[in-house]
MARZA-361134 format. One record per atom (N, C-alpha, C): atom name; x, y, z. Coordinates in steps of 0.2 Angstrom, whole numbers. Each point is the difference from the previous one (the first is absolute). Layout:
# MARZA-361134
atom; X; Y; Z
CA; X; Y; Z
...
***
This chain:
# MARZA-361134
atom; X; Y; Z
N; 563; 325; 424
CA; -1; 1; 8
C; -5; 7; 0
N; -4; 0; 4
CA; -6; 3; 3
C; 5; 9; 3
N; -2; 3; -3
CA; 3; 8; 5
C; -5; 5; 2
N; 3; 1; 6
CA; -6; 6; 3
C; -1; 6; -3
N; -5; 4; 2
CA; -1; 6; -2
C; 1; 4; 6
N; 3; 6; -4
CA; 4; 6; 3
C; -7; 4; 2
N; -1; 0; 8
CA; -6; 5; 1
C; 3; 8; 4
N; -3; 4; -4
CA; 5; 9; 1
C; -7; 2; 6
N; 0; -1; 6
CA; -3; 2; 6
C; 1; 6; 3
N; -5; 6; -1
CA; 3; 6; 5
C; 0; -1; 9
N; 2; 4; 0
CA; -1; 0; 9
C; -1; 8; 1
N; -4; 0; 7
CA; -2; 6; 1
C; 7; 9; -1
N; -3; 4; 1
CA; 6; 6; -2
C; 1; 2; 9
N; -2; -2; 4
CA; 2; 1; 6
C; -5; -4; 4
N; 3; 2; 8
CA; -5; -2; 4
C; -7; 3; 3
N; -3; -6; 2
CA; -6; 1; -1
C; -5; 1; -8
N; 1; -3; -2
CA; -1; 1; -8
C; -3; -6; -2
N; -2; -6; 6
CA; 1; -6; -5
C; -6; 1; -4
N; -5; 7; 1
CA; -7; -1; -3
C; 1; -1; -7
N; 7; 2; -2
CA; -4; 4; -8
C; 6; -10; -2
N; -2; -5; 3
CA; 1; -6; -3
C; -6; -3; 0
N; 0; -3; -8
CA; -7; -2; -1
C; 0; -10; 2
N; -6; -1; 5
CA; 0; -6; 1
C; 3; -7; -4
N; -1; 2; -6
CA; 3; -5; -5
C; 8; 0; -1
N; 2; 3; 3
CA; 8; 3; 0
C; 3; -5; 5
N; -3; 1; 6
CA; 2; -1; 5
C; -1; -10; -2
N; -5; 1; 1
CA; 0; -10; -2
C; 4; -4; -6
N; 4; 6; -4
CA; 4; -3; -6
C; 6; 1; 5
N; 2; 5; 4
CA; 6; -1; 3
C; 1; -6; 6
N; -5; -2; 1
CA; -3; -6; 7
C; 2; -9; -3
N; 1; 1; -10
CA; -1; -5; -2
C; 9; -1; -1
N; 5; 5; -2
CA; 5; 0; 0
C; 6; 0; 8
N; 5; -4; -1
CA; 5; -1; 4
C; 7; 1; -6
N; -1; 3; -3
CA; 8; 4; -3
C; 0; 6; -2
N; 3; 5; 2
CA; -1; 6; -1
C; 7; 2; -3
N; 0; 7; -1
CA; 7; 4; -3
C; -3; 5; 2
N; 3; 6; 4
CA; -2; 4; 2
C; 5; 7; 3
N; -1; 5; -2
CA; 8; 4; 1
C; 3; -1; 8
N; -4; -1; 4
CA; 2; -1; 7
C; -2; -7; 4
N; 3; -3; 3
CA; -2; -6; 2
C; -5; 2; 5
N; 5; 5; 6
CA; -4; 0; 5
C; -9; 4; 1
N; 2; 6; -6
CA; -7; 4; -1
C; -6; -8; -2
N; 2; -4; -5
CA; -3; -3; -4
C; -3; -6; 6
N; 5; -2; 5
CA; -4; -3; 5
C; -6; 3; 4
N; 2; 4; 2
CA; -5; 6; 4
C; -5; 0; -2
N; 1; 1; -8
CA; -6; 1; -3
C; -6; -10; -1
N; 4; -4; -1
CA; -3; -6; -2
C; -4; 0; 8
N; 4; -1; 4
CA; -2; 0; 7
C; -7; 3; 1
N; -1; 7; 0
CA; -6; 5; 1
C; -5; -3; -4
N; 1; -3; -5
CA; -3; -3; -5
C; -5; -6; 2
N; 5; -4; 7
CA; -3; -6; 1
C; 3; -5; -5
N; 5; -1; -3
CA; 0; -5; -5
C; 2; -5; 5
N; -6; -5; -5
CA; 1; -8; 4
C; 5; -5; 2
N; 4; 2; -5
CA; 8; -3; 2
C; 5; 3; 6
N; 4; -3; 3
CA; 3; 1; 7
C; 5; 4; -6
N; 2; 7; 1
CA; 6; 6; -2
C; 7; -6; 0
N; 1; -3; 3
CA; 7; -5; -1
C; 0; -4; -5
N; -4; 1; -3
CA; -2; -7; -7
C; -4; 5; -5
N; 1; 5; -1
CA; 1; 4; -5
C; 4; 1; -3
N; 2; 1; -6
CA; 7; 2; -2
C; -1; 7; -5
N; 4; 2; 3
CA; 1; 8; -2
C; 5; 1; -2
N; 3; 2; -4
CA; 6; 2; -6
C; 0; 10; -1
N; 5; 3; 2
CA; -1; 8; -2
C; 3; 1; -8
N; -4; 7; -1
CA; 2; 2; -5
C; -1; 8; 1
N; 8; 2; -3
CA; -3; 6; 3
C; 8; 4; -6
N; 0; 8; 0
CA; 3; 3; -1
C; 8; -3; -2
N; 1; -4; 4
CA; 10; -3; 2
C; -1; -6; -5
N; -5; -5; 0
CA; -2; -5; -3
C; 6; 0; -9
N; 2; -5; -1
CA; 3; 0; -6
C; -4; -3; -3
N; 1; 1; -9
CA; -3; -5; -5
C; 2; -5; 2
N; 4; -4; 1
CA; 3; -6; 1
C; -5; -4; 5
N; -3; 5; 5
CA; -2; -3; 9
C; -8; -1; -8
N; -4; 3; -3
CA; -7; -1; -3
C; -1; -10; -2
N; 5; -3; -2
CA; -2; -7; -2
C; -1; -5; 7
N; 1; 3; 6
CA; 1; -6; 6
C; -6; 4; 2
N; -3; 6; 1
CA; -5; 4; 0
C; -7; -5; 0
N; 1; -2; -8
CA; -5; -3; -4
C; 1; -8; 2
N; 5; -1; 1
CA; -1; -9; 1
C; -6; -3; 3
N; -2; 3; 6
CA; -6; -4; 1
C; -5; -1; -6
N; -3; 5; -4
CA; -5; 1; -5
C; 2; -6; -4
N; 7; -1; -2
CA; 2; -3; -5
C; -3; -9; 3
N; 3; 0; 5
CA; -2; -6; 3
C; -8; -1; 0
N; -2; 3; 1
CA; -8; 1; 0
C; -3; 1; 7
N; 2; 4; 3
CA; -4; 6; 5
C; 0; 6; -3
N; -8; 4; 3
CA; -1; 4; -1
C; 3; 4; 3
N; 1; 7; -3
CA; 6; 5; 3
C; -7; 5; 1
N; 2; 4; 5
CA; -2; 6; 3
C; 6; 6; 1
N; -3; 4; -4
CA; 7; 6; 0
C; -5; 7; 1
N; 3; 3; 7
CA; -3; 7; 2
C; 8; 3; -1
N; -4; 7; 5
CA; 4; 4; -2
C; 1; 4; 7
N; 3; 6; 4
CA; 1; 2; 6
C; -8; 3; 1
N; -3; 3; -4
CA; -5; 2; 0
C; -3; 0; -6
N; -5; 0; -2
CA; -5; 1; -7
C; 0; -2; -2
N; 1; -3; -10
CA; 2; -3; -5
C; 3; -4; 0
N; 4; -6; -1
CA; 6; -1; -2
C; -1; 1; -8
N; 7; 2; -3
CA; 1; 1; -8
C; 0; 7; 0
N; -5; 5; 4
CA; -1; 6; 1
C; 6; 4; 2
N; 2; 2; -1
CA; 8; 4; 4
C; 2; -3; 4
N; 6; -7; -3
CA; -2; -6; 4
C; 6; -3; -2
N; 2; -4; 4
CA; 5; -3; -4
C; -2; -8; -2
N; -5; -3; 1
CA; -6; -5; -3
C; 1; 0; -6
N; 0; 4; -3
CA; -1; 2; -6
C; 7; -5; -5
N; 6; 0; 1
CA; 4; -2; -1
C; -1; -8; -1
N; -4; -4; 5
CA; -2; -6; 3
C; -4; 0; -8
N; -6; 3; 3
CA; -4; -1; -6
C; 3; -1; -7
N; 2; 4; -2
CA; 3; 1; -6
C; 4; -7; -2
N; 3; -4; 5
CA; 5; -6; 0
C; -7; -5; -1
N; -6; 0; 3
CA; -7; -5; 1
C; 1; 0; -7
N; -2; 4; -3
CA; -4; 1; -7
C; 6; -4; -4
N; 6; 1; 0
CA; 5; -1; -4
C; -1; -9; 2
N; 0; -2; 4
CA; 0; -10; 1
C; -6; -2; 0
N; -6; 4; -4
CA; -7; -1; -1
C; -4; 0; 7
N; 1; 1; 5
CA; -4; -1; 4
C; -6; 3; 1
N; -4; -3; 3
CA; -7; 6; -1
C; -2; 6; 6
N; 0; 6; -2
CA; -2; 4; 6
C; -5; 3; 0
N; -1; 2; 7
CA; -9; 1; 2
C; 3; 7; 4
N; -2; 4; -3
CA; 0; 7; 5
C; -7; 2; 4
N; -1; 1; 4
CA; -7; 1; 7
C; 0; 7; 0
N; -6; 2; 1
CA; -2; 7; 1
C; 2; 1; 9
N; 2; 9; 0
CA; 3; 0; 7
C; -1; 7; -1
N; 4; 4; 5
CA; 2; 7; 1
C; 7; 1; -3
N; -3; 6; -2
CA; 10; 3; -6
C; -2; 6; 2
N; 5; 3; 2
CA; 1; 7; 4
C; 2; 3; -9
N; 1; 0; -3
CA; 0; 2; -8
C; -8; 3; -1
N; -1; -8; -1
CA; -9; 3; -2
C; -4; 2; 2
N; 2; -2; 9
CA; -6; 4; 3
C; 0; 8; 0
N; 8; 2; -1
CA; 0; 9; -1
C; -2; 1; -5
N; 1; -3; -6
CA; -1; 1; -4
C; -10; 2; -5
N; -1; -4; 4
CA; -9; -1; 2
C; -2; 5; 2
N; 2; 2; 8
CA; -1; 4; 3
C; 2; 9; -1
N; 5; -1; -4
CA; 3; 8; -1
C; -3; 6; -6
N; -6; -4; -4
CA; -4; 2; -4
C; 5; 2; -6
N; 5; -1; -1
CA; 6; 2; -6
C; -1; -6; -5
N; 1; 1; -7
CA; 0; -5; -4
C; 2; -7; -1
N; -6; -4; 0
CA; 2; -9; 1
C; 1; -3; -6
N; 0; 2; -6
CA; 0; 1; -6
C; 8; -2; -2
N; 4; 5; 2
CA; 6; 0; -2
C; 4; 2; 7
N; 4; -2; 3
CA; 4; 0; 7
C; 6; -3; -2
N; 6; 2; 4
CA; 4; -4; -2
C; 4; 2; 9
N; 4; -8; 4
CA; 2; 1; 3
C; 8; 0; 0
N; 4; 5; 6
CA; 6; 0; 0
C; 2; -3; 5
N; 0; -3; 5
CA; 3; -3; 6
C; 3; 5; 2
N; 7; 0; 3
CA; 2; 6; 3
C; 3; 4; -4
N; 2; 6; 2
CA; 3; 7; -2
C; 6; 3; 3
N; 3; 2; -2
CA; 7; 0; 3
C; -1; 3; 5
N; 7; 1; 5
CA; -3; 1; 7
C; 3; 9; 1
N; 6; 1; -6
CA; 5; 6; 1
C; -6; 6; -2
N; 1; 3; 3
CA; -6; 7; -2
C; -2; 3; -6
N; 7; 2; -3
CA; 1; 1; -7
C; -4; -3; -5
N; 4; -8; -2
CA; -4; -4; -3
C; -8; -3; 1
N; -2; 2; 8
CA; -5; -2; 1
C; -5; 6; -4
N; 1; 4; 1
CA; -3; 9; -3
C; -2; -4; -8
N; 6; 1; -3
CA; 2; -3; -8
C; -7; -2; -1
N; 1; -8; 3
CA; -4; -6; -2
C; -6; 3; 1
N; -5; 3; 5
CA; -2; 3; 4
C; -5; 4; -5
N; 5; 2; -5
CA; -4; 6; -4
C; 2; -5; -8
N; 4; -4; -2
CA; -2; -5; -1
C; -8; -3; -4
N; -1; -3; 7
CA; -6; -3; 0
C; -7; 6; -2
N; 2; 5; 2
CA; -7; 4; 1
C; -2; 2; -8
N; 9; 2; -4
CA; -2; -1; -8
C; -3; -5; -2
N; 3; -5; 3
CA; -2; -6; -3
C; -7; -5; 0
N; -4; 7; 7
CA; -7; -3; 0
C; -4; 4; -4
N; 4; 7; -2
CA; -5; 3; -4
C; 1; 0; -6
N; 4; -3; -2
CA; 1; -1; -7
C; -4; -6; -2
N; -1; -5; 3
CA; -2; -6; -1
C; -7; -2; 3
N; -3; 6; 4
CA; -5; -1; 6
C; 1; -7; 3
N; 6; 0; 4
CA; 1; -7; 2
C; 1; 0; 5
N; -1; 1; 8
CA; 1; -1; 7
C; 6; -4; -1
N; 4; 3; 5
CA; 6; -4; 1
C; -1; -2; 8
N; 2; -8; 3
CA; 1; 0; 7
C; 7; -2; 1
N; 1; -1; 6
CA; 7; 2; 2
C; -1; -3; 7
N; 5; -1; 4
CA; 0; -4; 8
C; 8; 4; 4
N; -2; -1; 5
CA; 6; 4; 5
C; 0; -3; 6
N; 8; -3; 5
CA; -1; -4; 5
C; -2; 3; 5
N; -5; -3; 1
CA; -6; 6; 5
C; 4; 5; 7
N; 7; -2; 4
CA; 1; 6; 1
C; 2; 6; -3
N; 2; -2; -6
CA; 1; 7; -5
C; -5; 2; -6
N; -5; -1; 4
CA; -8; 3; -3
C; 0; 9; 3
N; -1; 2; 1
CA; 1; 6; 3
C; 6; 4; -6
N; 4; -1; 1
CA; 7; 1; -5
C; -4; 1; -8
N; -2; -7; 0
CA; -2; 2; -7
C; -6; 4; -2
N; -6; 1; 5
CA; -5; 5; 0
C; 4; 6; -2
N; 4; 1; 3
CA; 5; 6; 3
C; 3; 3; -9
N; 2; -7; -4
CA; 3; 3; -6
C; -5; 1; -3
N; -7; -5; -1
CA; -3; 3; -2
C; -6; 5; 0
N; 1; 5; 6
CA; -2; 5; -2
C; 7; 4; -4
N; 3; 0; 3
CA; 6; 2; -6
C; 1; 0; -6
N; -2; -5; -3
CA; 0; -1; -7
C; -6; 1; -4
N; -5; -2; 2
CA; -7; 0; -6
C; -3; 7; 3
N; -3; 1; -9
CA; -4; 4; -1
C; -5; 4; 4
N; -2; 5; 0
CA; -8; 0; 4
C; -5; -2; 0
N; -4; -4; -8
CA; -3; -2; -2
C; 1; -9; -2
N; 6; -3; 4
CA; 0; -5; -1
C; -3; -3; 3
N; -2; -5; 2
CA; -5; -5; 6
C; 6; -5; 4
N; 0; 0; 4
CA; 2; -6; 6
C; -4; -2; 3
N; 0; -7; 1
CA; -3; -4; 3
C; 5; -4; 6
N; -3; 0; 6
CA; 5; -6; 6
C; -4; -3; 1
N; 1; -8; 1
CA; -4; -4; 2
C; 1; -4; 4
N; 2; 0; 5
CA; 3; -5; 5
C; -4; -3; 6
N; 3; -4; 2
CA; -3; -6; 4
C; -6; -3; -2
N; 1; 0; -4
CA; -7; -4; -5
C; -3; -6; 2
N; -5; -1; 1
CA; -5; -4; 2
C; 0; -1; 9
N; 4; 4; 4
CA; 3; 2; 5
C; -5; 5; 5
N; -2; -3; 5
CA; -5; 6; 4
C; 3; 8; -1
N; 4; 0; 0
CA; 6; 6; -1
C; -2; 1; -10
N; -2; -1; -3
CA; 1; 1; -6
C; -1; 9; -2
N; 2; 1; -6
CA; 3; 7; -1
C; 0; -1; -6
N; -3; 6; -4
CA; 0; -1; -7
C; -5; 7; -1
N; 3; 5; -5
CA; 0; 8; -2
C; 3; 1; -5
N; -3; 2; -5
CA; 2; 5; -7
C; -2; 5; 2
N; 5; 3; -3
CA; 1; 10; 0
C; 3; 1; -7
N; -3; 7; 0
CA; 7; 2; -6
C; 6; 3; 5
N; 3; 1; -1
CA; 7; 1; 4
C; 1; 9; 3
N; -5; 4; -2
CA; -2; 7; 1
C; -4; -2; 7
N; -5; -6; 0
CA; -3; -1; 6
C; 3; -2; 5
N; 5; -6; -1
CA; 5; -3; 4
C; 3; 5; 6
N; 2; 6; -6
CA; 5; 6; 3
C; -4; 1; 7
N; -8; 3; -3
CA; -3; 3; 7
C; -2; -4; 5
N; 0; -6; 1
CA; -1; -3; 3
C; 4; -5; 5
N; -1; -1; 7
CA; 8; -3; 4
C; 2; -7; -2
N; 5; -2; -2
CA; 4; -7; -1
C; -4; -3; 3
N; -1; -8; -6
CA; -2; -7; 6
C; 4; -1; 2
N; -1; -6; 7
CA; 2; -1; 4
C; 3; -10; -6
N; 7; 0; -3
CA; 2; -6; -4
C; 6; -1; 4
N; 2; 0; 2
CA; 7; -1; 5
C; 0; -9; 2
N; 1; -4; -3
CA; 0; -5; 1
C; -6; -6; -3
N; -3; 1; -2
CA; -7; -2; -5
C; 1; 1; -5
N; -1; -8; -3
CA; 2; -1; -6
C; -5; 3; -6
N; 2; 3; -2
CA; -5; 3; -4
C; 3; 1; -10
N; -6; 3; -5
CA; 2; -2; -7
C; -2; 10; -3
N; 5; 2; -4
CA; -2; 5; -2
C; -1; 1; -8
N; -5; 4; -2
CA; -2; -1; -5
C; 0; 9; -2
N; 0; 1; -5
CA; 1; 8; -4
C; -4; -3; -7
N; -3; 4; -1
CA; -7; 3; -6
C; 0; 8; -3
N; -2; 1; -4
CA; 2; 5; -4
C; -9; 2; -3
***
């Protein structure tokens, strides 16, 4: 029996963004009516704005998301199995990316299925591009403890750990406790360490600055209070 392939389609990182989707994107997502996606109703919104040609009631849309159990990934994939193409995004950017997609994926490959990943917008890369820090060697943490103490720790942590290895570390924070985190991290690093924020990326609002952290000092806090944003340290 014939099975689909797994296509990993990003979506934009916020509103107003749908520039930075490339025309080919858009028509691979116009060709599918099965999706997995962390949120149903984001995931509508989104097909909607898109124009896709099927009437939204005759889609089928499956979540996956953080709560999702291993158990819940094979009924995930049954469509594929049966032979429709799957479409799996993500809330924003990548799916597989800091994603819980990824999971999915990993299950594709194991029942041979074939998967097609599309170029899109990854708030990872595009800080990372943009922050002029090493693209060589990077390594990402997701999030960082929330407790003070331990955040400091990790915090100084990472900044050994970038100059030991010249390796950029990125890191991410729930955009209303982006301010919190600036906050420790002037606390913790050096004065010749680098920080980069990079927030609201591809966003008319977009934001994006390295300093070494001596410069940071002298200068008045951004304005991250709710904007989702990626932090990066260089050495």
């Amino acid at each position: 029996m014939k099975t689909g392939t797994i296509f990993l389609l990003p979506i934009p990182l916020g509103d107003d963004a749908g520039h930075s989707l490339p025309d080919y994107l858009i028509r691979q997502f116009h060709q599918l009516d099965h999706f997995v996606a962390e949120r149903a109703k984001t995931a509508r919104r989104f097909l909607k704005e898109i124009q896709h040609p099927k009437p939204l009631p005759e889609i089928h849309i499956e979540e996956l998301n953080k709560r999702s159990e291993a158990a819940d990934l094979p009924f995930l994939l049954k469509p594929a199995l049966e032979g429709h193409d799957l479409g799996v995004l993500s809330e924003a950017g990548c799916p597989g990316i800091a994603d819980p997609g990824a999971r999915l994926v990993g299950l594709a490959h194991d029942k041979g299925l074939k998967v097609m990943p599309f170029v899109g917008p990854s708030s990872l890369l595009l800080a990372l591009m943009g922050s002029g820090m090493n693209g060589q060697q990077f390594c990402f943490h997701g999030y960082l403890p929330q407790k003070k103490p331990e955040l400091i720790r990790k915090l100084q942590q990472l900044e050994k750990q970038s100059g030991k290895f010249r390796q950029t570390q990125l890191f991410i924070e729930t955009p209303y406790r982006n301010t919190a985190m600036f906050e420790a991290c002037l606390a913790a690093l050096g004065p010749q360490t680098r920080l980069c924020i990079a927030c609201d990326l591809t966003l008319p609002s977009e934001y994006i600055r390295t300093s070494t952290m001596i410069d940071w000092k002298k200068t008045p806090p951004p304005d991250l209070h709710k904007r989702p944003a990626v932090f990066l340290i260089g050495r």
